[in-house]
C-alpha positions in Angstrom: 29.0 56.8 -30.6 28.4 57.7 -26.8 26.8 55.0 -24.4 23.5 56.6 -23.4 23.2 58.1 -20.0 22.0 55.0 -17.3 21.2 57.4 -14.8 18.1 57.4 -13.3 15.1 58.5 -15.4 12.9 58.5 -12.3 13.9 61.8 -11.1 13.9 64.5 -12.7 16.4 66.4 -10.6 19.4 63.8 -12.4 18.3 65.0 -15.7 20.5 66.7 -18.0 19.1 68.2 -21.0 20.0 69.8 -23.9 16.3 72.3 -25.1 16.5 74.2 -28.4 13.9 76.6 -29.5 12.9 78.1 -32.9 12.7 81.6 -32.9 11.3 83.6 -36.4 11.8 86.5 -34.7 9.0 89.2 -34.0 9.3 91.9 -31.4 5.4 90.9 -30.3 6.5 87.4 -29.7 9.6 88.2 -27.0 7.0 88.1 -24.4 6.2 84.2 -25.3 9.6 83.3 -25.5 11.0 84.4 -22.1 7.6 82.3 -20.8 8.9 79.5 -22.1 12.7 79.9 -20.7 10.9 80.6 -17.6 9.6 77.4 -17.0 12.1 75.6 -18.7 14.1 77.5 -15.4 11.9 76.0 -13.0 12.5 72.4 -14.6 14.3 71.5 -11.7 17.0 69.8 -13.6 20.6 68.4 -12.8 21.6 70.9 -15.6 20.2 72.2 -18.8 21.6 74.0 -21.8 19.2 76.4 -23.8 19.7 77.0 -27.2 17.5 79.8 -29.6 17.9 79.8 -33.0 16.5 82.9 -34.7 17.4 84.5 -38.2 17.6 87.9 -37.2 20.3 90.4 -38.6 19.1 93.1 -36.7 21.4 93.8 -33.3 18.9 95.8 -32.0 16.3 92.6 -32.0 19.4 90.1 -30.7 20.1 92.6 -27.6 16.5 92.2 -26.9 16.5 88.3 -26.8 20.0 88.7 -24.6 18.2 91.1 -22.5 15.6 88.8 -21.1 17.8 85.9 -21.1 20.1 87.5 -18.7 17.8 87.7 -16.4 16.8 83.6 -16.3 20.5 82.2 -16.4 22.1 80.7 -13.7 24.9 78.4 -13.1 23.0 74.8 -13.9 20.8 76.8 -16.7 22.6 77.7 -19.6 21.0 80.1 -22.7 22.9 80.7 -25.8 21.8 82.3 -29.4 22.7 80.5 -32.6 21.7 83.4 -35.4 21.6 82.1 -38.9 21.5 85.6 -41.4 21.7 83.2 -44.2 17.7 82.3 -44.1 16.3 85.6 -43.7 14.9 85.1 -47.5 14.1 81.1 -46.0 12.9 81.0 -43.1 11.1 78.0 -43.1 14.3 76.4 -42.8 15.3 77.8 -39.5 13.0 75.1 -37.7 16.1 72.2 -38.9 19.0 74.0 -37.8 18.9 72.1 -34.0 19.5 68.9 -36.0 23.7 69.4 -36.4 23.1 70.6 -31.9 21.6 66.9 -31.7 24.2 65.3 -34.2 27.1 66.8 -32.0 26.0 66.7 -28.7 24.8 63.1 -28.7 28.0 61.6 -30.4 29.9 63.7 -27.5 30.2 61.7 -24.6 31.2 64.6 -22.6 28.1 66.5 -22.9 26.1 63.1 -21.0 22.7 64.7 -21.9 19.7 62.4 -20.6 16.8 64.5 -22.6 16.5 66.3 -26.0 13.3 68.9 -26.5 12.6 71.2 -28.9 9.6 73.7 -28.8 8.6 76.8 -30.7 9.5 80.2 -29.3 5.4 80.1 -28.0 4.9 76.7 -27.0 5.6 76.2 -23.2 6.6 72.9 -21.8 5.9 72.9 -18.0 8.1 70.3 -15.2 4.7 68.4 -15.0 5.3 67.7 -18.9 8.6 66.6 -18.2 7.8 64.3 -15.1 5.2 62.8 -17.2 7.3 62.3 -20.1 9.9 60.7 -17.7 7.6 58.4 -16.0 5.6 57.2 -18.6 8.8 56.6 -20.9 9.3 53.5 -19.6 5.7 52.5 -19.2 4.8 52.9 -22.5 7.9 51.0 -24.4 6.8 47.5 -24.0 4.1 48.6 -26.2 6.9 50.4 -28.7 4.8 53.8 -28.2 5.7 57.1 -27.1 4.4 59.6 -24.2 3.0 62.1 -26.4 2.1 66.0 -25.4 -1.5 67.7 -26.8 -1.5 71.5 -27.4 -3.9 74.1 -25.9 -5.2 77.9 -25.8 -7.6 79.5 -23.7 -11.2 80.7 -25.7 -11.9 84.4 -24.1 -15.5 84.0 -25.7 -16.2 80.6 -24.3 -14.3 80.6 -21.4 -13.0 77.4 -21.6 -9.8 75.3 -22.6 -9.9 74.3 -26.6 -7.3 71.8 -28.5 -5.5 73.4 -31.2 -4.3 70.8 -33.4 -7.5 68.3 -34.1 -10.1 69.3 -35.9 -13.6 67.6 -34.9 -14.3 64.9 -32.3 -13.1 61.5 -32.5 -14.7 58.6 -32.4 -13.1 56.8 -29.7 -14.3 53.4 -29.6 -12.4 52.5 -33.1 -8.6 53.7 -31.5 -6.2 51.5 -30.2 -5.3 51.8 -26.6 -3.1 50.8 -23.9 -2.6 50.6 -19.8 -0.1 52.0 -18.3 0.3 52.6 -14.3 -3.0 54.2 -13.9 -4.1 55.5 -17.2 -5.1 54.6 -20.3 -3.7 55.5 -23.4 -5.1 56.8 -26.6 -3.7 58.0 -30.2 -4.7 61.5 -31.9 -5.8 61.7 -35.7 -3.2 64.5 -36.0 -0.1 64.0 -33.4 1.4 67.4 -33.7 2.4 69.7 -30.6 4.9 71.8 -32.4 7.3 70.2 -30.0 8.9 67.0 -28.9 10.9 65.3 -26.0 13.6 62.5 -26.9 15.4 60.0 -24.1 18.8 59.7 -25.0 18.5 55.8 -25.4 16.3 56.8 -28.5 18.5 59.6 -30.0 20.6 56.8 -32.0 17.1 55.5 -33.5 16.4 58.8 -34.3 19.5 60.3 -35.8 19.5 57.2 -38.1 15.5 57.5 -39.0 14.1 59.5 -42.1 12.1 61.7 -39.5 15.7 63.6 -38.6 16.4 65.0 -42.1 14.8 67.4 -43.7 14.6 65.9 -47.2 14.2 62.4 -46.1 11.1 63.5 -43.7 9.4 64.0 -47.3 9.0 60.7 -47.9 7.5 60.0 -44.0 5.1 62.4 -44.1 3.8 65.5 -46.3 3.2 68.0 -43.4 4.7 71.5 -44.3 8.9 72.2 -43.5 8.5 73.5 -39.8 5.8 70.9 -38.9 8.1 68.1 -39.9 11.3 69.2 -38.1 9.5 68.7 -34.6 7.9 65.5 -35.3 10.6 63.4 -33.8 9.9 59.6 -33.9 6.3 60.2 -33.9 6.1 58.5 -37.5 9.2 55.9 -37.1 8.3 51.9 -36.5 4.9 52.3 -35.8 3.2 49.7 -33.5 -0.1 48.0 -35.1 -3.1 49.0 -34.3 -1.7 52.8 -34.0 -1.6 55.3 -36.6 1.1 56.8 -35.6 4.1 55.8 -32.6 2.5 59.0 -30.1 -0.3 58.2 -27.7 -1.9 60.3 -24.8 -3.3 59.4 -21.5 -7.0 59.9 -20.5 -8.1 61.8 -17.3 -9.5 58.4 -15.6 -13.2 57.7 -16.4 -13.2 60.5 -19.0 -12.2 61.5 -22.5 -10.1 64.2 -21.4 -6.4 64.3 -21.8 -5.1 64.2 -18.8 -3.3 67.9 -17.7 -0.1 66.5 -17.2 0.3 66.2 -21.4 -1.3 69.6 -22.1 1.2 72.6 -23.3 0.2 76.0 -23.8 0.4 77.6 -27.1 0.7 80.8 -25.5 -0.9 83.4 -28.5 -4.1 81.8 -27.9 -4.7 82.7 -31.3 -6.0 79.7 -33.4 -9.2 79.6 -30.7 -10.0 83.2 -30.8 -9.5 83.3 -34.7 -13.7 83.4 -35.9 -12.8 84.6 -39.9 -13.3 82.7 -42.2 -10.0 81.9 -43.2 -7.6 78.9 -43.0 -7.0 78.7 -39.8 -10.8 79.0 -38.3 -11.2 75.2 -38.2 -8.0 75.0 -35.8 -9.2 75.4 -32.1 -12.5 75.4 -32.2 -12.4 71.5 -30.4 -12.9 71.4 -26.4 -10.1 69.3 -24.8 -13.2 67.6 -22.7 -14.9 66.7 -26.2 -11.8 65.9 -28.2 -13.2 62.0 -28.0 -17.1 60.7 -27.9 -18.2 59.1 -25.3 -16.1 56.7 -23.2 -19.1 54.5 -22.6 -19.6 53.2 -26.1 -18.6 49.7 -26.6 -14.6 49.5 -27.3 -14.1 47.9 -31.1 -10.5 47.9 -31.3 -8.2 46.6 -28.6 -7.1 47.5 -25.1 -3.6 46.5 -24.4 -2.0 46.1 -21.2 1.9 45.1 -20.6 2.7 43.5 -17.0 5.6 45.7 -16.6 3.2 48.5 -17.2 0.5 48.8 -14.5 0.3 48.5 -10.6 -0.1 45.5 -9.2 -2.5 44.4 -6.6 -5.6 42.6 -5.7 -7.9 45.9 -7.4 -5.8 45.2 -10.0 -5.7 42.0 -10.8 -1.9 41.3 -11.3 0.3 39.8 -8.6 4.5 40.3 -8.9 5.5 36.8 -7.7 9.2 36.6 -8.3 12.0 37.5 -10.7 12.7 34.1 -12.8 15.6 35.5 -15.1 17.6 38.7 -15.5 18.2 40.5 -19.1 21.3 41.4 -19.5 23.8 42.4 -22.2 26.2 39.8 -24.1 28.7 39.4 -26.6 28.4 38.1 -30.1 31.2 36.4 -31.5 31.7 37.4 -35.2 30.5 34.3 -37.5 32.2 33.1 -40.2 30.4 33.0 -43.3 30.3 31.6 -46.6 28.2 32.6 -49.7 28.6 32.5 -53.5 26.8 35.6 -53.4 29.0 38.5 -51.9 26.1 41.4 -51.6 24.3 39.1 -49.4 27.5 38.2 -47.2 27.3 42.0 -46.6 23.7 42.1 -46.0 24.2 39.8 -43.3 27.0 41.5 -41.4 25.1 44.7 -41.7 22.7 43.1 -40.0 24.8 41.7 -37.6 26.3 44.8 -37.1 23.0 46.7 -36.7 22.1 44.2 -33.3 25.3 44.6 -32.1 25.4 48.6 -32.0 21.7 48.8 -30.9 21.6 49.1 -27.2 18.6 46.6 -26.5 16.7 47.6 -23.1 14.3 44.5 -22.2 12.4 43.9 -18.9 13.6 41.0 -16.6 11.6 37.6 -16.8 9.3 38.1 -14.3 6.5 35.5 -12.8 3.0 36.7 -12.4 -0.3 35.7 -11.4 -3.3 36.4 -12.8 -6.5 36.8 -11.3 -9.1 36.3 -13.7 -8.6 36.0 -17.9 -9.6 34.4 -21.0 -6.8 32.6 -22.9 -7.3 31.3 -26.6 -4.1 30.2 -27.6 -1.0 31.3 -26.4 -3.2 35.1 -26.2 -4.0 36.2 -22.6 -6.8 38.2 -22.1 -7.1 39.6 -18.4 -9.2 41.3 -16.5 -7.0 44.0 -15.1 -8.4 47.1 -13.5 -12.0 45.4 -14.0 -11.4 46.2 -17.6 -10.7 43.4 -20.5 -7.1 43.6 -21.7 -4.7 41.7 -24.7 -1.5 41.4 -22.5 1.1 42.4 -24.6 3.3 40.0 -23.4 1.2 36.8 -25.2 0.7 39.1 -28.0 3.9 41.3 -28.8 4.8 43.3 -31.8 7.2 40.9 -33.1 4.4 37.5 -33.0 1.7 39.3 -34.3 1.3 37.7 -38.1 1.9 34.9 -36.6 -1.1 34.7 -34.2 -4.8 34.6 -34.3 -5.6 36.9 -31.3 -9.5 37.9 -32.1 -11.0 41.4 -31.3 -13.0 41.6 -27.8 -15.9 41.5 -30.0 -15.0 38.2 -32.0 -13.9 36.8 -28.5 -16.9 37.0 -27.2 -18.8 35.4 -29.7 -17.4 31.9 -29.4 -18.6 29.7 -26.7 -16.3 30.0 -23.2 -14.9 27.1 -21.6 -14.6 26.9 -17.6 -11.4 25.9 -16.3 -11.9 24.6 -12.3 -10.5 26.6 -10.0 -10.1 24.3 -6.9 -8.4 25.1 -3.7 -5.2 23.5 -3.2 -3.8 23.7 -7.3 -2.0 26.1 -8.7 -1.9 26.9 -12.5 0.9 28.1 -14.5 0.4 28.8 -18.4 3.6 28.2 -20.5 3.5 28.8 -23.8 4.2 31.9 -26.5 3.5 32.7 -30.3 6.0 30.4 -31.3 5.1 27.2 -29.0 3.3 25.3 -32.1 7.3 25.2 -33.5 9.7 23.2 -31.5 12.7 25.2 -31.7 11.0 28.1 -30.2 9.6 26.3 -27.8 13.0 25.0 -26.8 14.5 28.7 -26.7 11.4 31.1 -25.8 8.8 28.8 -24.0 11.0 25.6 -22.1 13.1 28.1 -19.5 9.6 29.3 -18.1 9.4 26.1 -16.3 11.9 27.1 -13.8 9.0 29.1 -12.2 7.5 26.2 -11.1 10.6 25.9 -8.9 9.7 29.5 -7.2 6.1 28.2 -7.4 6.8 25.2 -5.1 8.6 27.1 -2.4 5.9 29.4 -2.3 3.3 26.7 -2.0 5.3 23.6 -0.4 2.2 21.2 -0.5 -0.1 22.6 -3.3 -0.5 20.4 -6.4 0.9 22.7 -9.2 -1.4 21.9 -12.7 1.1 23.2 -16.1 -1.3 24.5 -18.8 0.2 24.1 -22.3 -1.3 24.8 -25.7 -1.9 21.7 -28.0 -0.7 21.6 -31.3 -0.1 18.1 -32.6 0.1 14.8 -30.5 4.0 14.1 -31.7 5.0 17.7 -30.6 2.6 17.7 -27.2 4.9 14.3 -26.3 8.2 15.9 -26.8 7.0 18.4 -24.5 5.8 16.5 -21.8 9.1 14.3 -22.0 11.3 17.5 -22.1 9.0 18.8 -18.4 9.7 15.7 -16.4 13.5 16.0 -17.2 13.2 19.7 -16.4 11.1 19.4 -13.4 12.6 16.1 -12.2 13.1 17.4 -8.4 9.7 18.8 -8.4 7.0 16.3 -7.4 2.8 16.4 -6.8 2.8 18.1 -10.4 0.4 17.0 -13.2 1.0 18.5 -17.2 -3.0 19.3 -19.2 -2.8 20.4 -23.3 -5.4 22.7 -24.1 -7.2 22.6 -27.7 -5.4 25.9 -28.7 -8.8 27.0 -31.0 -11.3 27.4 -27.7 -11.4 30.0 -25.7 -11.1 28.9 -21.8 -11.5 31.4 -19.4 -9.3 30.6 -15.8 -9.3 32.0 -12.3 -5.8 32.4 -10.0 -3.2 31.2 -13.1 0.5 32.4 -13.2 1.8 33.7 -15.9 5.9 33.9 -16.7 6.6 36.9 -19.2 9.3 36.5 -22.4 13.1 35.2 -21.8 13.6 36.2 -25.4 12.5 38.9 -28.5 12.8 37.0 -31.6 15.1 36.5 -33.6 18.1 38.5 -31.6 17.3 39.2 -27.9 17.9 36.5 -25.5 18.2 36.0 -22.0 21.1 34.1 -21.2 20.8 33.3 -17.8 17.4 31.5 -18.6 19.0 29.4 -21.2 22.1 28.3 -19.5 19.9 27.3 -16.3 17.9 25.3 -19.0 21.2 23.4 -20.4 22.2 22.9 -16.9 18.9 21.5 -16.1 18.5 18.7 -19.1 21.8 18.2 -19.1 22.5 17.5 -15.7 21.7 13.6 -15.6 22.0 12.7 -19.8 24.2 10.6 -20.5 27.3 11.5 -22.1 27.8 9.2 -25.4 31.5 8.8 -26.8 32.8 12.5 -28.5 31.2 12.7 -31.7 30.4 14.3 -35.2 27.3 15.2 -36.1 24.9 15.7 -39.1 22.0 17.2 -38.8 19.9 16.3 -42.5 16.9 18.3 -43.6 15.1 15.7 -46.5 12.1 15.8 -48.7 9.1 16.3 -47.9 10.1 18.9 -45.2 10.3 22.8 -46.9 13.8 24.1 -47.3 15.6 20.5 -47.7 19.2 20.0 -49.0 18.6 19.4 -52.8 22.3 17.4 -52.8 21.6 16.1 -49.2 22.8 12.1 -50.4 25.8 13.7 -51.6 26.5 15.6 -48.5 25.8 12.5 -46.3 27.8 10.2 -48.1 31.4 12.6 -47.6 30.5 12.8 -43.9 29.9 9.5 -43.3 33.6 9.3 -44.6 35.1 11.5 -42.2 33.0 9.5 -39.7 29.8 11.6 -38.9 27.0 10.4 -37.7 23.9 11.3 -40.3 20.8 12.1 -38.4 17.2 13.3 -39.1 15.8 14.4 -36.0 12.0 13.5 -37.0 10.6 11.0 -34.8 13.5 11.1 -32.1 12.4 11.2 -28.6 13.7 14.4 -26.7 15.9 12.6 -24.7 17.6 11.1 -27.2 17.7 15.0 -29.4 19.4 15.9 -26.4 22.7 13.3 -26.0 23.5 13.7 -29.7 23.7 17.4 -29.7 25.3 17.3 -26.1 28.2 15.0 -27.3 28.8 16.1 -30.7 32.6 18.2 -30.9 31.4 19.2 -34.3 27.7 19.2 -36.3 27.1 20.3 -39.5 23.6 21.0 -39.6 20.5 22.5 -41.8 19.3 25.6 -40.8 15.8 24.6 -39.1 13.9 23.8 -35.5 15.9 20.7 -34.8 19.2 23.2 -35.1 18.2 24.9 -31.6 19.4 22.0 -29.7 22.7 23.3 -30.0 21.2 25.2 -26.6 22.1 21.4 -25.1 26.3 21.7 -26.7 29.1 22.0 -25.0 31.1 25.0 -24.4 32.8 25.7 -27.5 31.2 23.1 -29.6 31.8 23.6 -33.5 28.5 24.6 -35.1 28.8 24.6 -39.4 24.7 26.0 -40.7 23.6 25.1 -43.7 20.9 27.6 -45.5 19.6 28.8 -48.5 21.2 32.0 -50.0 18.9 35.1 -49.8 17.7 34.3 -46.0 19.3 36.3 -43.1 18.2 35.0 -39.9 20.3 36.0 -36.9 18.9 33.5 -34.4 21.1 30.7 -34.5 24.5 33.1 -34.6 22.7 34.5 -31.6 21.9 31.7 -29.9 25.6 30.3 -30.4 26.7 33.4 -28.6 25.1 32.9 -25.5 25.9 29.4 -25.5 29.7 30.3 -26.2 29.9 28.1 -29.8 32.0 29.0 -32.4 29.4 29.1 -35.4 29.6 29.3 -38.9 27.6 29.5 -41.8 27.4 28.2 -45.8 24.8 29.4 -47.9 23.8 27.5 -50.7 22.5 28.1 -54.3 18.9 28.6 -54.9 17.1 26.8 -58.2 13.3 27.8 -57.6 13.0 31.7 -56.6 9.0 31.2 -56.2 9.2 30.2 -52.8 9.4 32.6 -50.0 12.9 33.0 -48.5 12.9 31.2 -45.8 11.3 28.1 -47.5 13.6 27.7 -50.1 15.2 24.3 -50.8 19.0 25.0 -51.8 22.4 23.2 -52.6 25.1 23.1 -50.8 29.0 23.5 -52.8 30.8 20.1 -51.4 34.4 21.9 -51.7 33.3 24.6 -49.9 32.1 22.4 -47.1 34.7 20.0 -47.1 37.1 22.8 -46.7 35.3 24.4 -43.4 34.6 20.8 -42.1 38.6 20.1 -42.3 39.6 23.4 -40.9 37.3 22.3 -38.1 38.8 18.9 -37.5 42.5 19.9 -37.3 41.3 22.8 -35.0 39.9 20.5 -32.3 42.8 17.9 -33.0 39.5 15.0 -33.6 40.8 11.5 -33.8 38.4 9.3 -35.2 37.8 6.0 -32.8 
């Protein structure tokens, strides 16, 4: 499959894109289409190749179509005809013949296209409609949404612009919306436009998605044959709170779609249709009045995504500095071992699926906030004088896991002041996963290194670290783990917040995500964190490791006694990391050569291993989680996996207790020794 196209999606004039339009031909409706391969002319991109598929057999009716494409083409605007004879007696099906174009073109890296769109032979998409698209693209993927486009026609009677495509006015206070740059996004009831624009880094999503096939789409959605083949992703992974994955900006202040999304359905018939018929409820909706009243108080949520707004003092939001770079990396194939040789597969598969995927994720950016509310790890600015979630405490991947309340419910608990003196700064560390301690090692610990960029920037300020408090034992290993980290950083003081009261603080910084659980992570951010603890532990004799997982703890080792009395043959050192200080978590996974341990939080130490340190998991068949291969591969360990038999199935997955086959272990655990030539002292 070709690499998407990396140039840049912020002008339009690099685009290259590949438009196909549906054409049931009628010798009334030639007039719409050479509107719309006018302004698809006026596009102003790098190149573009037209396509129109029509079922006409008539030569007569194709010399008309060539006739008024001649006029249009030019040397970086190409227009061809696709005719397909074989569905004059099903037409309805002509709508789905693009989907071989997009098959062929997009697994052809010689064609390089940046942009798909596909439109009806009367629907015309404007170069504002593709700037917008462009821009707001990258605005609105944090969020996992899509820059959507809202249909119009002109009312002769009324005078006035009228929505085609929702029927009634909606009561805007109940939808879902999000920030981005200066706008605020909404969704529609019905998210139909007749047409649809795809970025090339979403094509492979979308060729691989239900949405693309005709018979599949079925199952998505039961909208009629020609309305499903230009739905694109608009019904694929679906964010929560949305109904659906398009959303539309608001003119600011108002409830009006903003221009720049509006495409003209040139008949202008569904507005001007007054019999009573099917269609008279189509059109009828002003595009000012398609929502109530933007004054009525907001019952769902407002999201808002750092990487998504301007930044400023109006704002709210300050860039600081970048802390960590994303960047791509290699996985090392795992080995892996399983009774069960379906699940083996399901693994790989899945494996295979992160590796293909070409993951795009935001730099690790610092921040400061100027005003919010913060219950738990959730943020709650004030950004734009408005009251946001920010999506980067509250992302799609954490949200079971967190209790983030509604404005509403926020508001009803009793708020806690946080002092805002002069002379401190603030910095909140923490994420969904900071009550657990292996994500706090991996998603929350490498955030400290702003407090580095923090001092530089304020050489003789006191700098305050805000942490959520989960459990006295865990809030300890914390605080140990900061004064290794921060060890060169002095005139620093570490305060636990109760994470079930809602404190409102003034002037805190705020370090966005170094990770997207369970596959993304940022290597840079955990390499300077092994570097950093690391640095001045001491180094114990080599070792062997075992890392036990006992009763009472969910998903123990059934045959652990077993298991720790053959290692402690070969010479391992059996270990339950329960009750160890950090420090001392730290030296045994840093001079281990080999550790065989269960699959669980104390396991992400491995971030402290050596280079090429021999990692053997132990987990319960039935539970593919890829964070630990992952996390090997940015730490360059060779890892491997056993999964072990089941007995209780009542359990969910992941809490399983299992047993471990000795031979199979012993065999991986030799292989292992003579392979880093170990000689027991």
């Amino acid at each position: 499959m070709m690499k998407p196209n990396s140039c840049s999606r912020n002008d339009i004039n690099k685009t290259k894109i590949l438009f196909c339009i549906t054409f049931l031909y009628s010798h009334q409706r030639i007039k719409y289409l050479f509107e719309v391969l006018s302004a698809a002319s006026e596009w102003g991109s790098e190149h573009i190749d037209c396509i129109i598929y029509t079922e006409t057999n008539d030569q007569s009716s194709i010399n008309s179509i060539y006739n008024i494409c001649e006029k249009l083409v030019k040397k970086n605007f190409t227009i061809s005809i696709s005719n397909h004879q074989d569905l004059l007696s099903r037409p309805r099906n002509l709508s789905w013949c693009h989907k071989n174009k997009i098959r062929e073109c997009f697994y052809d890296s010689k064609k390089n296209y940046t942009h798909f769109i596909y439109t009806e032979e009367s629907t015309r998409i404007t170069r504002l409609n593709i700037e917008y698209f462009i821009e707001f693209w990258d605005k609105l993927r944090p969020y996992g949404l899509l820059p959507g486009l809202v249909r119009y026609e002109y009312n002769d009677k009324e005078m006035d612009i009228f929505n085609i495509d929702q029927n009634g006015q909606q009561n805007i206070s109940d939808k879902a919306r999000v920030m981005a740059g200066d706008f605020e996004f909404v969704s529609l009831n019905v998210p139909y436009s007749g047409s649809f624009i795809i970025d090339s880094r979403d094509m492979n999503e979308y060729i691989l998605s239900k949405s693309f096939s005709m018979k599949d789409s079925k199952e998505v959605i039961p909208w009629g044959r020609p309305e499903r083949a230009s739905m694109g992703l608009t019904w694929e992974k679906i964010p929560q709170f949305f109904p659906s994955r398009i959303v539309i900006p608001l003119k600011n202040n108002t409830t009006t779609p903003d221009p720049m999304s509006w495409v003209h359905h040139l008949p202008n018939s569904y507005t001007n249709d007054y019999n009573d018929g099917p269609n008279y409820i189509l059109g009828k909706t002003r595009m000012s009045a398609i929502f109530q009243d933007i004054d009525q108080p907001l019952r769902a949520w407002r999201i808002a995504s750092c990487f998504c707004l301007s930044t400023g003092e109006k704002i709210g939001l300050e860039k600081v500095a970048i802390i960590y770079d994303s960047v791509p990396y290699f996985r090392e194939k795992p080995i892996l071992v399983a009774a069960d040789e379906k699940f083996i597969n399901e693994i790989k598969l899945t494996n295979q699926r992160i590796e293909k995927e070409a993951y795009e994720f935001q730099d690790s950016v610092l921040f400061k906030l100027k005003d919010l509310f913060l219950f738990g790890p959730v943020l709650y600015p004030i950004l734009n004088s408005k009251i946001c979630i920010l999506e980067e405490s509250y992302r799609r991947n954490d949200r079971s896991f967190v209790n983030a309340p509604t404005f509403l419910e926020l508001f009803n608990q009793k708020i806690y002041d946080e002092e805002n003196l002069e002379g401190v700064q603030k910095i909140f560390i923490g994420s969904a996963g900071s009550l657990n301690y292996g994500h706090w090692i991996t998603d929350d610990f490498p955030r400290l290194e702003a407090v580095y960029y923090i001092r530089e920037i304020y050489p003789n300020h006191h700098i305050q670290i805000i942490l959520n408090s989960f459990n006295p034992h865990l809030d300890k290993i914390k605080e140990e783990g900061i004064m290794i980290y921060l060890d060169k950083i002095n005139n620093f003081s570490i305060k636990f917040l109760d994470n079930k009261i809602l404190f409102n603080i003034k002037n805190i910084h705020y370090v966005t995500p170094v990770g997207f659980h369970p596959y993304i992570k940022y290597p840079s951010a955990l390499r300077k964190l092994h570097h950093r603890i690391t640095l001045n532990i001491h180094k114990n004799r080599s070792r062997l490791l075992f890392v036990s997982r006992q009763p009472p703890n969910t998903r123990y080792l059934v045959n652990h006694k077993e298991i720790e009395d053959i290692l402690s043959f070969l010479g391992f050192d059996i270990v339950t990391i329960n009750g160890n200080s950090f420090k001392e978590q730290v030296e045994s996974f840093h001079s281990a050569d080999i550790i065989v341990g269960c699959m669980g939080a104390s396991m992400s130490n491995i971030v402290f291993c050596k280079k090429s340190t021999e990692i053997i998991m132990l987990a319960p068949e039935g539970w593919v989680e890829p964070y630990y291969w992952d996390l090997a591969s940015v730490m360059n360990l060779n890892y491997s996996a056993i999964y072990g038999k089941v007995n209780d199935y009542s359990e969910p997955t992941h809490l399983r207790s299992y047993e471990i086959d000795t031979s199979i272990l012993m065999k991986l655990v030799n292989e292992k020794l003579s392979s880093i030539q170990y000689n027991k002292k």
